[in-house]
C-alpha positions as MATLAB code, in Angstrom:
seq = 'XXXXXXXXXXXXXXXXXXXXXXXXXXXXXXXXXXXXXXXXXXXXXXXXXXXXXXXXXXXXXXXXXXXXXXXXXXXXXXXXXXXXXXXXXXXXXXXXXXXXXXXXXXXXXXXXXXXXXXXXXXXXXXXXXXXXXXXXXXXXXXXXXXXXXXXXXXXXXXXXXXXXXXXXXXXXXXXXXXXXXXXXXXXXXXXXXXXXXXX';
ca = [
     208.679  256.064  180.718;
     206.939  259.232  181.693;
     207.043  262.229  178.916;
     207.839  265.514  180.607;
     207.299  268.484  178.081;
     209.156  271.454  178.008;
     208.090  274.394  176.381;
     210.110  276.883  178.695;
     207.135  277.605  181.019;
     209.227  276.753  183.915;
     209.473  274.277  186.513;
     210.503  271.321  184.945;
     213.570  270.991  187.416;
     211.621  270.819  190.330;
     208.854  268.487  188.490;
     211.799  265.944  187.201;
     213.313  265.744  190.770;
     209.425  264.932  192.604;
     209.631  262.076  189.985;
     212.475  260.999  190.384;
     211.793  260.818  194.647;
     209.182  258.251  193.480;
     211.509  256.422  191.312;
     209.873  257.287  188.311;
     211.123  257.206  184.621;
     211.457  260.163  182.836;
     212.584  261.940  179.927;
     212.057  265.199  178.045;
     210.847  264.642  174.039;
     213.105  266.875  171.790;
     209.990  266.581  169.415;
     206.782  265.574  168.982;
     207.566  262.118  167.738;
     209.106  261.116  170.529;
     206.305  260.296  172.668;
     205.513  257.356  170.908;
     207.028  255.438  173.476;
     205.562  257.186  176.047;
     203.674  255.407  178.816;
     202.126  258.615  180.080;
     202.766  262.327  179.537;
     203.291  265.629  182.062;
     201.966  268.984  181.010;
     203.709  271.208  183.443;
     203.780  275.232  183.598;
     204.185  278.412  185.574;
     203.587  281.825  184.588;
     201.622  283.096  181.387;
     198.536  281.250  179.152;
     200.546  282.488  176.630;
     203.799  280.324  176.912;
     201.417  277.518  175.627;
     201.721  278.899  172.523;
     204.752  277.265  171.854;
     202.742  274.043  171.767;
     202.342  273.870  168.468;
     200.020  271.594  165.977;
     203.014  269.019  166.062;
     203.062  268.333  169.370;
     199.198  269.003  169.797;
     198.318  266.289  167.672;
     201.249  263.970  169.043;
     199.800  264.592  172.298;
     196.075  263.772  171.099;
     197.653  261.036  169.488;
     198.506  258.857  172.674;
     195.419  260.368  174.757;
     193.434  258.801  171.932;
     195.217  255.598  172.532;
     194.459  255.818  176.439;
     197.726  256.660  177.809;
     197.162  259.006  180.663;
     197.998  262.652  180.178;
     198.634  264.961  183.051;
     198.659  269.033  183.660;
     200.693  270.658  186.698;
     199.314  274.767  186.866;
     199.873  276.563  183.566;
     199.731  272.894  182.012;
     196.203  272.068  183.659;
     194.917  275.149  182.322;
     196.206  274.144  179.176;
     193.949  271.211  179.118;
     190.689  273.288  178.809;
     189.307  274.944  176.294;
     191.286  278.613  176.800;
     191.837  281.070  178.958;
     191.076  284.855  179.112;
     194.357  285.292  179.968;
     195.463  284.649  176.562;
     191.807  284.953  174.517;
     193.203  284.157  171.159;
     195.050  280.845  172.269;
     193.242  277.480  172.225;
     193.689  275.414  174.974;
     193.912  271.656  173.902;
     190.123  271.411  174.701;
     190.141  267.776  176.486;
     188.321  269.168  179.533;
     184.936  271.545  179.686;
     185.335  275.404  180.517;
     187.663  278.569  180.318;
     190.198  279.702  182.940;
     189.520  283.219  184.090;
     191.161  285.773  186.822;
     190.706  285.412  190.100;
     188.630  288.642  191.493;
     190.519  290.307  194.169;
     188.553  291.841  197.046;
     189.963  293.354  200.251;
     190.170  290.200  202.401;
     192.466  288.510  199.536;
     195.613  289.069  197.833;
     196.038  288.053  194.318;
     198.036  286.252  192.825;
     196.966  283.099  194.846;
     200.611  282.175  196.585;
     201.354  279.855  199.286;
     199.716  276.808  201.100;
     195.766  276.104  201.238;
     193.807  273.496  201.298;
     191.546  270.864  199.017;
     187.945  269.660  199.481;
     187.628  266.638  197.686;
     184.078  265.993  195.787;
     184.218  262.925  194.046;
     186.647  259.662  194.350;
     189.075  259.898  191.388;
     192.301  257.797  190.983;
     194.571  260.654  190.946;
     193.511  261.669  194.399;
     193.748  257.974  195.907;
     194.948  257.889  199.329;
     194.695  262.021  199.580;
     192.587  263.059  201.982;
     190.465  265.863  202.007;
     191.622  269.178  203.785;
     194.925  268.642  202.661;
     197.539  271.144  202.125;
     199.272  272.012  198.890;
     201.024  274.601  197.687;
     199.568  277.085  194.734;
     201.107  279.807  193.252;
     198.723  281.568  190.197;
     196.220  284.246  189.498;
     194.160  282.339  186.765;
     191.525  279.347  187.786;
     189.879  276.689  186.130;
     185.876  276.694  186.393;
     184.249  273.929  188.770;
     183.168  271.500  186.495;
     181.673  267.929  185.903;
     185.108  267.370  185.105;
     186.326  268.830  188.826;
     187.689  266.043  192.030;
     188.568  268.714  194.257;
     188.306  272.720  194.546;
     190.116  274.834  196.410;
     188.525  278.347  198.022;
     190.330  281.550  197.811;
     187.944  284.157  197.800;
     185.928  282.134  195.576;
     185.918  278.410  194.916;
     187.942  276.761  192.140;
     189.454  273.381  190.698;
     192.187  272.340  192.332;
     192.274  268.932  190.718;
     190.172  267.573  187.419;
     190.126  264.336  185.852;
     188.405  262.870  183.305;
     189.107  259.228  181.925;
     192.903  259.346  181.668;
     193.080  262.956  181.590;
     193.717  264.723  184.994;
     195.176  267.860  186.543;
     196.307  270.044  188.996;
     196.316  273.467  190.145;
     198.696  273.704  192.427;
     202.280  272.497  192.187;
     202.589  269.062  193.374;
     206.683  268.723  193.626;
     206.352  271.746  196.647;
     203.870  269.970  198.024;
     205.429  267.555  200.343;
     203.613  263.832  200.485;
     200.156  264.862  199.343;
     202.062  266.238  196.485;
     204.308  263.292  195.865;
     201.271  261.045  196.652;
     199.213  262.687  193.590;
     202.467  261.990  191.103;
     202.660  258.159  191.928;
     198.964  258.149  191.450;
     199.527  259.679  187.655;
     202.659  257.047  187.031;
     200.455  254.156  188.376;
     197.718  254.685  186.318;
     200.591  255.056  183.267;
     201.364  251.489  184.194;
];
């Protein structure tokens, strides 16, 4: 069973229903002790650094709980962002500091609109499991103003205006940008990769 949490940041309709397409398991924790029977966990998230606030210690150190136990956590957006060490968007909130770096605004020039909406592509750096069988160059769809920093930590970036990480993994820990339930296949692709490495 896949964990899906929900701290009102938004698209956990949409995430449930890409799952389900794959014939995954899911269900939503009403608290932090639920995910001890969870095989795997989904970060997900639109809009401000902020909503993570509602993320309290509980569920912080539930979460760190199974990550320590190597069950495979995963961020969507917001949620990715999450998994670093903060944003600027938010410069009082800890992130859950599994991955390296700070998000920060993208910088908006003439030649590019911001927020970052709509279909683009990913270059893929390094092999990674949650990218198996995606090829690079392909399309996904982003909506966001705030980036992660290419990292160590970073399997694919993304350019828009400058270049960004789409996708990040480290160990069991992974993320994406961009939303993968409106991203057609590539998108779907990139959950089944999460549940199969949940097992």
């Amino acid at each position: 069973m896949i964990a899906l949490i929900d701290y009102k940041a938004g698209n956990l309709t949409s995430v449930k229903k890409a799952l389900a397409t794959i014939g995954a398991e899911v269900f939503v924790p009403d608290t932090p002790d639920d995910l001890a029977n969870a095989a795997g966990i989904i970060v997900p998230g639109v809009g401000h650094f902020g909503a993570t606030r509602a993320l309290d210690q509980p569920w912080i150190d539930a979460i760190l709980g199974r990550v320590g136990e190597g069950r495979p956590l995963f961020g969507i957006c917001l949620g990715m962002q999450w998994l670093l060490e903060g944003s600027e968007e938010a410069p009082e909130l800890p992130g859950l500091g599994l991955l390296s770096g700070r998000c920060y605004r993208l910088k908006p020039d003439q030649a590019i609109k911001i927020p970052h909406v709509g279909w683009n592509s990913i270059a893929i750096r390094r092999e990674a499991s949650i990218v198996d069988e995606v090829p690079t160059g392909a399309q996904v769809y982003f909506t966001h103003s705030y980036v992660a920093p290419v990292t160590g930590d970073t399997v694919a970036v993304t350019e828009h205006g400058e270049a960004f990480a789409a996708v990040v993994q480290r160990a069991h820990i992974s993320g994406v940008q961009f939303h993968p339930e409106k991203s057609g296949d590539v998108g779907l692709r990139i959950l089944r990769n999460f549940v199969e490495l949940a097992g």
